[in-house]
C-alpha positions in Angstrom: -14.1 75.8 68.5 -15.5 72.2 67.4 -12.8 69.4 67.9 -11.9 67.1 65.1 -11.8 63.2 66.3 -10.3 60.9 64.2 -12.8 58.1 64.0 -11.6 54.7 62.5 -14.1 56.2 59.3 -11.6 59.1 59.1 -8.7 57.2 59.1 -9.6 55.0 56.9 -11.3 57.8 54.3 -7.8 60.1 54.9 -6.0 56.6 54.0 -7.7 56.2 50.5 -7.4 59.9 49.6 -3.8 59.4 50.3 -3.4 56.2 48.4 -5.5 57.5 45.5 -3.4 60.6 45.2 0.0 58.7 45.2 -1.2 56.4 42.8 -2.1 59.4 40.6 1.2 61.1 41.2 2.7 57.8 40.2 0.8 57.4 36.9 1.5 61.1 36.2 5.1 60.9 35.9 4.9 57.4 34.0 2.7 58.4 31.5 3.0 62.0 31.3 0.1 64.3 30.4 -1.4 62.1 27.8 -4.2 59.6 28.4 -3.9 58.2 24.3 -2.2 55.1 25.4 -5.0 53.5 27.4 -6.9 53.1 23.8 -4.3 52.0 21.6 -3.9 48.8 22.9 -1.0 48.3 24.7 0.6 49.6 28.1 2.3 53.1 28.6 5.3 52.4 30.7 8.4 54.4 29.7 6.7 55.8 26.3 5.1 59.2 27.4 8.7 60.8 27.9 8.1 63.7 30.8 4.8 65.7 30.8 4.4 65.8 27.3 3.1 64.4 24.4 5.8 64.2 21.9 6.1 61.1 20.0 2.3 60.1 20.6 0.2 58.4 18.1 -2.6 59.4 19.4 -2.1 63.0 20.0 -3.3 64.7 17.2 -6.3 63.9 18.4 -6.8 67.0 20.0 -5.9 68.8 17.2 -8.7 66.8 15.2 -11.1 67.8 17.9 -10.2 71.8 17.8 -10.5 71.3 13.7 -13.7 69.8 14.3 -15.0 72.5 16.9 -13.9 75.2 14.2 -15.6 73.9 11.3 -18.8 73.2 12.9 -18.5 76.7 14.3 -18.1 77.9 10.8 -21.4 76.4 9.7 -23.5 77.6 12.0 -22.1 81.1 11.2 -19.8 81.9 14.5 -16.2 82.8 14.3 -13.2 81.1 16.0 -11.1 82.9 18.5 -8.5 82.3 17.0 
């Protein structure tokens, strides 16, 4: 069986892994699910609320995109699923 050495690379590689995934466990409960408020301007601390999106400005965006997915579907003759 082939040993695994921890090189000073591998520390140092296992080290940033582990910092970017705290940090991205950290943004995740302070801003929730929704990526909107990194465009409208202003910082998102405390506003996203849980893992949701309630309350968001910017979420209907998503909804704007699924209405524009379905009508361009519609031209070109295709149905929506739903």
């Amino acid at each position: 069986m082939l040993e695994m050495g921890l090189t000073p690379a591998t520390v140092v590689i296992a080290a940033l892994v582990l910092l970017w995934a705290i940090w991205a466990v950290r943004r995740l409960r302070g801003r929730g699910l929704c990526d909107c408020h990194d465009h409208d301007g202003g910082g998102a601390k405390g506003r996203a609320g849980g893992l949701g999106c309630s309350g968001c400005s910017g979420c209907g965006a998503a909804d704007r995109m699924v209405a524009e997915m379905d009508r361009r579907l519609q031209e070109s003759g295709r149905a929506s699923r739903r």
